[in-house]
N, C-alpha and C positions, 0 to 999 in steps of 0.2 A: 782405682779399684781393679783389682786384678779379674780375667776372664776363667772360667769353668767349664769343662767339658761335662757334658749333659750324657743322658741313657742313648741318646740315640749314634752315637760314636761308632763309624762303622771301622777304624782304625787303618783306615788307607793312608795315615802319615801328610797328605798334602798339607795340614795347618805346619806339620814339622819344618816343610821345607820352605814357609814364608814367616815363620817366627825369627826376626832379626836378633832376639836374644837367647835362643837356644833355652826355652823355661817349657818345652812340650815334650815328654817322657813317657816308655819307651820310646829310642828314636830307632829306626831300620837299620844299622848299625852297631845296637845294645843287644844283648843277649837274650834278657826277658821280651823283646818285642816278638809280641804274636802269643805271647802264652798269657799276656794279663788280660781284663774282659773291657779296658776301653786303656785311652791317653789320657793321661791329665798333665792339668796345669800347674806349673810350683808359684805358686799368688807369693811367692817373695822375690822372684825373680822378674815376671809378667811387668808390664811397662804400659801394662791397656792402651797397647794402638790398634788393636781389632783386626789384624790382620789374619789372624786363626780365623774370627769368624766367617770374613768375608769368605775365603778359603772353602770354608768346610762345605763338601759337597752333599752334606744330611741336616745341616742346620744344627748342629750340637750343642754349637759353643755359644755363652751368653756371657756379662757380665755377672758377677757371682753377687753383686748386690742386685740385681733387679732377677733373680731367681722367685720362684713364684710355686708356693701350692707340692705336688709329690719332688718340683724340679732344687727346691732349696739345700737338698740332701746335699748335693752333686758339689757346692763349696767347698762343705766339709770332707766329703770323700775324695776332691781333689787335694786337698791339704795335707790329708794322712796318708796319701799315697810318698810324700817326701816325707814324713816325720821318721823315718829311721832309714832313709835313703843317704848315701853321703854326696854333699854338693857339688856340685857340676861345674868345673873349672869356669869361669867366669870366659867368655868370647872378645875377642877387639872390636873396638867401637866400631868397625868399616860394617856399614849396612849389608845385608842378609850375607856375613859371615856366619860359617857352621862348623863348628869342630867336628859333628858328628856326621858329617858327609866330604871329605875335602875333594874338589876337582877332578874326574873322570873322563877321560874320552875314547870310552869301552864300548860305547853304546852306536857306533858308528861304522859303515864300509867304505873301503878307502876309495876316494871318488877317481879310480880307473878302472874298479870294477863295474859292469854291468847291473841295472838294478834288478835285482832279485822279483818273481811274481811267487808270491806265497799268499798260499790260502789258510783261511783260520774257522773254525768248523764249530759255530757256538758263539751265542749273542751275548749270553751272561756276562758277568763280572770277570771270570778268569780271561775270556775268550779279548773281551773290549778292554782288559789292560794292557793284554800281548798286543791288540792292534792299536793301543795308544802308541806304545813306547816302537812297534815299527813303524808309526808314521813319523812320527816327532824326532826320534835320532836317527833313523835310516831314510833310504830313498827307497825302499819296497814298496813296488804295486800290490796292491793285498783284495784278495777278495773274501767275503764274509759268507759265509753258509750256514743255513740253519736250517733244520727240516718242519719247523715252524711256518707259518706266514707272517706273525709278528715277530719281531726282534725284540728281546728284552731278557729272556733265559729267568734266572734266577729272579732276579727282579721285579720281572713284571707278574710270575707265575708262582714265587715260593716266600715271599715278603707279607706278611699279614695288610690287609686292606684296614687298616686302623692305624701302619705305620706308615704315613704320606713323606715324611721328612727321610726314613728309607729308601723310603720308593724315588723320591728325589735324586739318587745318585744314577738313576736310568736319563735323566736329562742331561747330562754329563758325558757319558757314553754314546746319545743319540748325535752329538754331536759331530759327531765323528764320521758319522755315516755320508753325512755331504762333503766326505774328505774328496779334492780331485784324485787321490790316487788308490780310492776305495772302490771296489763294485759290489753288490751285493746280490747276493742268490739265497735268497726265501722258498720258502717250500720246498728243498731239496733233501733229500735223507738219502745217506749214505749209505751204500747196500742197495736199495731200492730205484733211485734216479742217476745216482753215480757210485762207482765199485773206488774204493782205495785205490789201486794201481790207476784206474786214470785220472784220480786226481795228482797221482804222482807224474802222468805222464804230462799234466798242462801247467803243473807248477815247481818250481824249486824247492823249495819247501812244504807240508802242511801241518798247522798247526792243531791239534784237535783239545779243543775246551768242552766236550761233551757234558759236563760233570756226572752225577750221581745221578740218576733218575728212578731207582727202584727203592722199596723198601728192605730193610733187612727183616727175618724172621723171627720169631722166639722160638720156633719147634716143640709147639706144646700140642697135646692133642687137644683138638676143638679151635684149633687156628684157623681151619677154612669154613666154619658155621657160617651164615647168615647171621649176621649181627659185629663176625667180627672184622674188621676193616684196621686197611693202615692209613697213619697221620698221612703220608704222602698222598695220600687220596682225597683225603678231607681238606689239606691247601689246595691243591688243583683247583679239588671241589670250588673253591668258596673266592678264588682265585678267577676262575673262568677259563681255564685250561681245556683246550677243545680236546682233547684225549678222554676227557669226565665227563658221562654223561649228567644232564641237570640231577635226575632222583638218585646218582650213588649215593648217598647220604642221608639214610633212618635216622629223623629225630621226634623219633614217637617215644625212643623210651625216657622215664623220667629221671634215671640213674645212667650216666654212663663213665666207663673206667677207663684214665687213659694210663697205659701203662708206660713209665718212662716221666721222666723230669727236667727235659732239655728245655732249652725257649721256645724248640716247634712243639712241643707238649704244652707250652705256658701259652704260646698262639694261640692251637686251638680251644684251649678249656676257656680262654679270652674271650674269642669269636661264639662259642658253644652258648656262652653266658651272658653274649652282651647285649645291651635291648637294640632290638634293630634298628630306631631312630635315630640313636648314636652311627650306626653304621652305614645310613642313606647316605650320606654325600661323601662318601669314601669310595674307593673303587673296588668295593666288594661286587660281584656276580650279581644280577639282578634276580638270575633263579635261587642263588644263595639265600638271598636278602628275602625273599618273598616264603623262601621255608621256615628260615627264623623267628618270622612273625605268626606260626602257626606251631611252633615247638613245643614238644611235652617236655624239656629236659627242665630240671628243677637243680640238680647235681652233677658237677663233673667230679672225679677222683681221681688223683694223682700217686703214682703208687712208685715209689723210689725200693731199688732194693737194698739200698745204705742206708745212714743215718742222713741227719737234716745237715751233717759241718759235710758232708762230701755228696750236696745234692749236685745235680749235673747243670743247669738253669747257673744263668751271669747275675749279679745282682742286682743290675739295672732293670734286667726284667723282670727278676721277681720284687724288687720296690716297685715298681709299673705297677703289676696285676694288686702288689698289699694297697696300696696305693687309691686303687681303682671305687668309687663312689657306686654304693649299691647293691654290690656283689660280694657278700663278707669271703675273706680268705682264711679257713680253720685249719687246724692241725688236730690230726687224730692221735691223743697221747695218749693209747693204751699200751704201748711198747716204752716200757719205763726209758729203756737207753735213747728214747726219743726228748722226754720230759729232761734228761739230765746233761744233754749237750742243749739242749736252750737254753737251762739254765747257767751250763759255765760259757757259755757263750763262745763256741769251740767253730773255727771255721766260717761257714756260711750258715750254719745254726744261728748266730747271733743278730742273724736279718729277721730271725721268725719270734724273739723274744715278745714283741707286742700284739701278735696276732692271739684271737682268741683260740683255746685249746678245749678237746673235750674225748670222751671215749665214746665213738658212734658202735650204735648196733646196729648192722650190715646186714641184718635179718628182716630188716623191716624198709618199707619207702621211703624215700626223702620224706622228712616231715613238715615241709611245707610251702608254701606257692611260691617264696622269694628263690630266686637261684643264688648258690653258692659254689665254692670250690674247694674241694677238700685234699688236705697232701696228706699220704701214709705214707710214714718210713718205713724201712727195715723189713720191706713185703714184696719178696720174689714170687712171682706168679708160678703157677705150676701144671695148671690146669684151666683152661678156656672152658666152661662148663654149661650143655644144653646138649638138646637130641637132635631137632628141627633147626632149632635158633637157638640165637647165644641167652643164657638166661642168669648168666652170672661168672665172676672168675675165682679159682682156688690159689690164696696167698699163705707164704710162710707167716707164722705170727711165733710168739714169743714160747705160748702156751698150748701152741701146736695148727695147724690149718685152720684159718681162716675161708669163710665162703661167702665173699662180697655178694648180694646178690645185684642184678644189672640187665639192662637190654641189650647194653653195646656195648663193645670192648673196642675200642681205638691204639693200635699199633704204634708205638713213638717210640723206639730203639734205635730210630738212624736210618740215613739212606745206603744206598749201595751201586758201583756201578755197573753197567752192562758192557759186553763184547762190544767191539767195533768190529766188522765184518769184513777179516783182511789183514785186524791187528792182533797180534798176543795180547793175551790174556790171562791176569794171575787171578783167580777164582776164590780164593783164599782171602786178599787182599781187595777183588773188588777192584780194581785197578789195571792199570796195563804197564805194563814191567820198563822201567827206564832208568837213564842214568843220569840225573840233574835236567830232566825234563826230556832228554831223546830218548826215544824209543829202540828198547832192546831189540837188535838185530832188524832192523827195518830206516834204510838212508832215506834220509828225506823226511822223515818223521817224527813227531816230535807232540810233548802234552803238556797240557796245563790244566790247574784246576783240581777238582774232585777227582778228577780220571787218572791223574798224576798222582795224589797224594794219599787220595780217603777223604773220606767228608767228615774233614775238621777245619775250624776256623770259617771264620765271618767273610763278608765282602771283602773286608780290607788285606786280609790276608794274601787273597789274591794276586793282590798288587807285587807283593815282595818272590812270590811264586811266579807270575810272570816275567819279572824283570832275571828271573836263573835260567827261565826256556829260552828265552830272544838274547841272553847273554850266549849261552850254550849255542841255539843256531847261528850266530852271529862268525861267534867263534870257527864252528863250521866252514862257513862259508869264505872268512879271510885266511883260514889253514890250507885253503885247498880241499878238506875233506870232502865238501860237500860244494860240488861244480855248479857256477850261476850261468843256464845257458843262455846266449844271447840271442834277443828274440827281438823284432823291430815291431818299434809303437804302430801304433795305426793312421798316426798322420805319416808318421816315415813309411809304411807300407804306402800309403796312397799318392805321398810322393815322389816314390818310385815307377808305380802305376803310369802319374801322367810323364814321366819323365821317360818310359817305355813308346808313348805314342809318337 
C-alpha cells in the first residue's frame, strides 16, 4: 500500500531526496514547486518502503491505508494530485537515483581557500537552513545570533501550540547548534549590542534571516481603538513571546472579527475557540491557557474580501478546523455569489460544500453558549467602528454596508518586515533590496527568508531560498568578489603563544 502526505506537510522536500523512486511531487527542481499547498505522493509509483516517512521532519507522511478520522482525506488528495498530471519518466533501478536532482558540487569552497567566519542573524527556519547547508557542504565557521534568548524564530514563536508535529521541525535545527564549528550569541540585537559594520568587521560574510516581524495595516479609520489588535500579537500572545505582555489579549467580548482568511487567521479563530483542556499539554503560554478558560468569546468571524473558490487559507487547514469536533464551521450565505460557487464547486469553494450555511444577523449577539466559527465572503472591511472601544466593524455586503457588530476586531492581512539598522530598505516591499539574496550595495551582506522575499511561503520554502543565498555567497567568495580574510584558530593562536616563550 502506497504512503500519503498528511496536512502537516511543511514542504522542505527532504522525503524527495530519500524517495528511491522518484513518486514525491513537486520536486525543487519542478516549476510548480513552492506554489502548491503540500507534496504528494503518486500511490502508483510508491513501493511502501517508508523512507518518506522516516525522513519527514513534521511527521506527515503515513500509509494511506492506516489513515484515520479528518487524516483519511489526504489518500485521496494525494491521488488527484497525479490524475491529470503526465507521468514521470520512470528512474534506473540504482538506489536513491534521481532524475530530478542530478549531481552538483556547487555547494562547496575549493579546499586552498581559507574557511570563511560568517555569521547568520536569525534562529528561524530561513536562518537554520542557510546554516545547515554552510555546515554540511562548506568548511564555514558560523555564528548564530539572535536578539532573543531562545533560539527557535518562527517556530517556536509563530507555529500554533496545537501543531506539535510542526513545531517538530525545531528539533531538526537544534541540532545543529552543538555543530563544532557553530558558536552561538543569544540575546544580542543588532543596532542595539552590535551595529552592522562591526559585524562586518569580525566576519566574512553576514547572513541576516530576520524575517517579518510586524504586522501589516488595513488603514481604516478606527484601526488604533482598543479593542482592535493585530493576529501577530495574538500568536506571540498565546505563543509566550517575551515581547507580549501576559493581558495583551481582551477576551471578554462574545463576538470577535478576524479580518483576513490566511492559516494565521484559521490559528487564531482555532486557539480563540478551543476548549482549553485540549490545549493543556501542548506548548501553549500558561498565561494564555489560564485566560482561555475564563473567555466570553462564543464567535469568531472570518471575513474574506473574495469569494469562497479564492479564499487565502490551504486546504489542509481549513479541512483541520471543518474537521475539528465541537466547534461547528458555518458559512454566512447571504451574498448569493457565496451560495453559487459552493454549489459549482469552483476552486477552494468546493472544500465548504458540506459545511452548514445560514444568513446571520450581525445585529444581534451570538446566539448561544456553544462557540463557533463563522467565514464571510465577499466583505471588505471599511470601517473599524467605536468611540472609546472597538464596538463593531463596517463591511461591503451585496446590498450595501454591512455592520458586524463585535468587541474585537483582530488584524490578519500578513506580516511585514522592519529596517535593519545599517541595511537599505525598500518600504514598499517590506524587504531589503537584493539580488538572488545579496544585498543591494552592501559587500559582505546578504538575506534570507521574509526579509528577502515578503512573507510568503511556509517553512519549507525556506529551504529552496536558502540554498540561492549560500549559492550566491559561495559564489562570492570562490570569484574573488568577496575576499575570505585569513584569521588563525585559537588552538593555532595559542600555539604560537607557547611557541613565543
Amino acid at each position: 500500500m502506497a504512503f500519503a502526505i498528511t496536512q502537516t506537510c511543511c514542504n522542505d522536500a527532504t522525503c524527495v531526496s530519500v524517495c528511491p523512486v522518484n513518486c514525491i511531487h513537486p520536486t525543487p527542481d519542478e516549476p510548480d514547486f513552492g506554489t502548491t499547498e503540500m507534496l504528494y505522493v503518486d500511490p502508483d509509483t510508491c513501493i511502501d518502503c517508508g523512507a518518506c516517512a522516516d525522513a519527514c521532519p513534521v511527521d506527515a507522511i503515513f500509509p494511506a491505508d492506516l489513515l484515520t478520522g479528518p487524516l483519511q482525506v489526504y489518500a485521496g488528495i494525494n491521488a488527484a494530485f497525479y490524475a491529470d498530471r503526465e507521468p514521470v519518466a520512470s528512474v534506473d533501478p540504482a538506489p536513491n537515483f534521481h532524475r530530478w536532482s542530478p549531481p552538483t558540487f556547487d555547494r562547496a569552497i575549493p579546499s586552498d581557500f581559507a574557511p570563511p567566519d560568517i555569521a547568520v542573524v536569525g534562529t528561524g527556519p530561513a536562518g537554520m537552513y542557510a546554516v545547515e547547508d554552510l555546515l554540511l557542504h562548506t568548511n564555514a565557521r558560523v555564528t548564530l545570533i539572535d536578539r532573543l534568548p531562545v533560539a527557535g524564530g518562527l517556530v517556536r514563536y509563530g507555529v500554533a501550540p496545537d501543531h506539535p508535529a510542526t513545531k517538530r521541525i525545531g528539533e531538526t535545527f537544534s541540532r545543529l547548534h552543538e555543530h563544532p564549528r557553530l558558536k552561538m550569541r543569544l540575546g544580542t540585537e543588532i543596532g542595539r549590542d552590535v551595529s552592522v559594520d562591526e559585524l562586518a568587521e569580525r566576519h566574512d560574510a553576514v547572513v541576516y534571516a530576520v524575517g517579518a516581524s510586524s504586522a501589516r495595516r488595513l488603514g481604516l479609520d478606527g484601526e488604533d481603538l482598543p479593542g482592535s489588535i493585530a493576529a501577530t500579537t495574538v500568536v506571540a500572545w498565546y505563543n509566550g513571546h517575551p515581547d507580549v505582555p501576559a493581558n495583551a489579549v481582551d477576551l471578554s467580548a462574545e463576538r470577535v472579527v478576524l479580518v483576513g482568511t490566511g492559516n494565521v487567521a484559521l490559528d487564531v479563530a482555532r486557539i480563540l475557540t478551543a476548549d482549553p483542556d485540549d490545549l493543556a499539554g501542548t506548548t501553549i503560554a500558561t498565561h494564555a491557557l489560564e485566560r482561555l478558560r475564563t473567555s466570553k468569546i462564543r464567535e469568531v468571524v472570518l471575513l474574506a474580501r473574495r469569494g469562497p473558490e479564492d479564499a487565502a487559507y490551504t486546504s489542509p487547514e481549513l479541512l483541520a478546523l471543518a474537521g475539528r469536533a465541537g466547534v461547528p464551521l458555518v458559512v454566512d450565505d447571504a451574498d448569493p455569489r457565496t451560495t453559487a460557487a459552493i454549489e459549482a464547486g469552483t476552486g477552494k469553494a468546493a472544500l465548504l460544500r458540506d459545511l452548514g450555511r445560514e444568513t446571520v444577523d450581525w445585529t444581534v449577539p451570538p446566539g448561544s453558549d456553544a462557540r463557533r466559527i463563522v467565514l464571510r465572503f465577499h466583505s471588505a472591511p471599511t470601517e473599524i467602528v467605536g468611540d472609546t472601544q472597538v464596538r463593531g466593524v463596517r463591511v461591503t455586503g451585496q446590498e450595501g454596508p454591512v455592520e458586524i457588530a463585535a468587541g474585537q476586531v483582530v488584524r490578519a492581512v500578513g506580516y511585514r518586515g522592519v529596517p535593519v539598522p545599517g541595511l537599505p530598505f525598500d518600504d514598499d516591499r517590506g524587504t531589503i533590496p537584493n539580488t538572488a539574496g545579496r544585498v543591494d550595495g552592501r559587500s559582505g551582506a546578504y538575506v534570507v527568508g521574509w526579509i528577502k522575499r515578503g512573507p510568503s511561503g511556509g517553512i519549507g520554502a525556506n529551504r529552496t531560498c536558502a540554498r540561492e543565498t549560500v549559492a550566491t555567497l559561495l559564489e562570492d567568495i570562490t570569484s574573488g568578489a568577496l575576499p575570505v580574510r585569513a584569521r588563525r584558530s585559537p588552538v593555532a593562536a595559542l600555539a604560537a603563544r607557547f611557541r613565543g616563550r
